[in-house]
N, C-alpha and C positions, 0 to 999 in steps of 0.2 A: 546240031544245036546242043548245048550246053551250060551249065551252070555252077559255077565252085564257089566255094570262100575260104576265106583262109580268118586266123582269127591276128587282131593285132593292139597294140598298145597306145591309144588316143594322147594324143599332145594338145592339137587343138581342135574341138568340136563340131561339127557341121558333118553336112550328106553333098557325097560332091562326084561327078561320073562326065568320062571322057574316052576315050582313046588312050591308050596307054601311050607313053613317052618315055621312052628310055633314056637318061644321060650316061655318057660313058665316063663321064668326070665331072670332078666338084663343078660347080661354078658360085660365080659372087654377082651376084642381083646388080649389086654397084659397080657400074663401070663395064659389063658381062653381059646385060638385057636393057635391052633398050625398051621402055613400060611405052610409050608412044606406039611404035611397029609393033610392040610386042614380039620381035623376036633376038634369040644371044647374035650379041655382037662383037664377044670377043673371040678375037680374031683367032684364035691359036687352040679353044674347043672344037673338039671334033664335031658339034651338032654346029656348029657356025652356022647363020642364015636360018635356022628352024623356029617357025612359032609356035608357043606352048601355049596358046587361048582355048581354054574349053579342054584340055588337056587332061588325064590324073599323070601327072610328072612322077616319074622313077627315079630320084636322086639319092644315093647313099648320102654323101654327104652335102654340104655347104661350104665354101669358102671367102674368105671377103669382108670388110669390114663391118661393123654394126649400121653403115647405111644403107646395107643390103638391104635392109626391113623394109623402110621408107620406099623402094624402087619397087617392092613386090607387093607392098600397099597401091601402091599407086597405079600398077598393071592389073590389081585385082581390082581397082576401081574403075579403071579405064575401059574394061572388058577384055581385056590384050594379057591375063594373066593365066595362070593353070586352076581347073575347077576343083583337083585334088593334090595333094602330095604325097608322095609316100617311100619314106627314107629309111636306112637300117640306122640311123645315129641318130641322138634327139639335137635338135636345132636351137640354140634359141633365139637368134637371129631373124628364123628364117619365121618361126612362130610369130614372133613378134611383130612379122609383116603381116600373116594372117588373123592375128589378133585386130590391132588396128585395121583392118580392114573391114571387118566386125561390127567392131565397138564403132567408127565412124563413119561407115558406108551401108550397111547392116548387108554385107555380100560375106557371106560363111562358106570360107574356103579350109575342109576338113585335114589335118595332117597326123599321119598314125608312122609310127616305129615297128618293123617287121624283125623277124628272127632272120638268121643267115638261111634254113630251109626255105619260110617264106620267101624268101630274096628269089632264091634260086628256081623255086615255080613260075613266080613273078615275070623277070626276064626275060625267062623260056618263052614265054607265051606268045601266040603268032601275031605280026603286025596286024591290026584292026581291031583285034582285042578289046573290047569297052571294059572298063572297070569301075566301080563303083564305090566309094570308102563311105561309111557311117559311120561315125563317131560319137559318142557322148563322152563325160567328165573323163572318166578311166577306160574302158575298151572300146575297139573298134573290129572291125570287119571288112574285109576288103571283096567285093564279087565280082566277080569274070564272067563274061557272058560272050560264046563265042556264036552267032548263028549264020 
């Protein structure tokens, strides 16, 4: 049993803890994640068929158009969303889903920017892994608890 943190860079604010989820690649909320199942549905990412509900998702980055927001709103109000994220690139696509999600659902789903070390702890870490991000305005913290 075990406990780390690492420290990180708050995008959008909230306390949010899951299972870790790895993506091995972008993906676009639009067209990419189906907010109904809650799980990617495009065809050609390697997580294909996986659902990220209750999740903290590990995605460097985002791809997709600016409807992506709107589909990761709608996952995080469905309950079929991710309960953290946590990316090495700032989003603002992706923000903008969990803002709105927020502001009209009041479901605060946390999103923090890591350094490339963080990244790479991140990762590494064994599947089951719970992780936990808090965020406020400017920093955040990410905790690992392996038991």
């Amino acid at each position: 049993m075990g406990n780390k943190y690492w420290d990180a860079d708050s995008v959008v604010p909230g306390k949010g803890d899951g299972p870790l989820r790895i993506l091995d690649e972008a993906l676009s909320f639009w067209g990419g994640y189906d907010a109904e199942a809650g799980r990617i549905i495009e065809a050609r990412h390697p997580q294909f068929g996986i659902a990220l509900a209750g999740t903290t998702l590990l995605m460097a980055r985002a791809k997709g158009s600016s409807s992506s927001s709107s589909v990761l709103a709608e996952a995080i109000r469905n309950g079929t969303g991710p309960a953290a994220i946590i990316m090495r690139e700032r989003d603002l696509i992706v923000a903008l889903g969990c803002i709105v999600a927020s502001e009209l659902y009041e479901v605060h789903v946390p999103i923090v920017v890591v350094d490339a070390a963080t990244w790479t702890h991140l990762t590494a870490l064994p599947a089951g892994t719970r992780l936990r991000v808090e965020a406020d305005e400017g920093t955040g913290q990410v905790y690992a608890s392996t038991n």
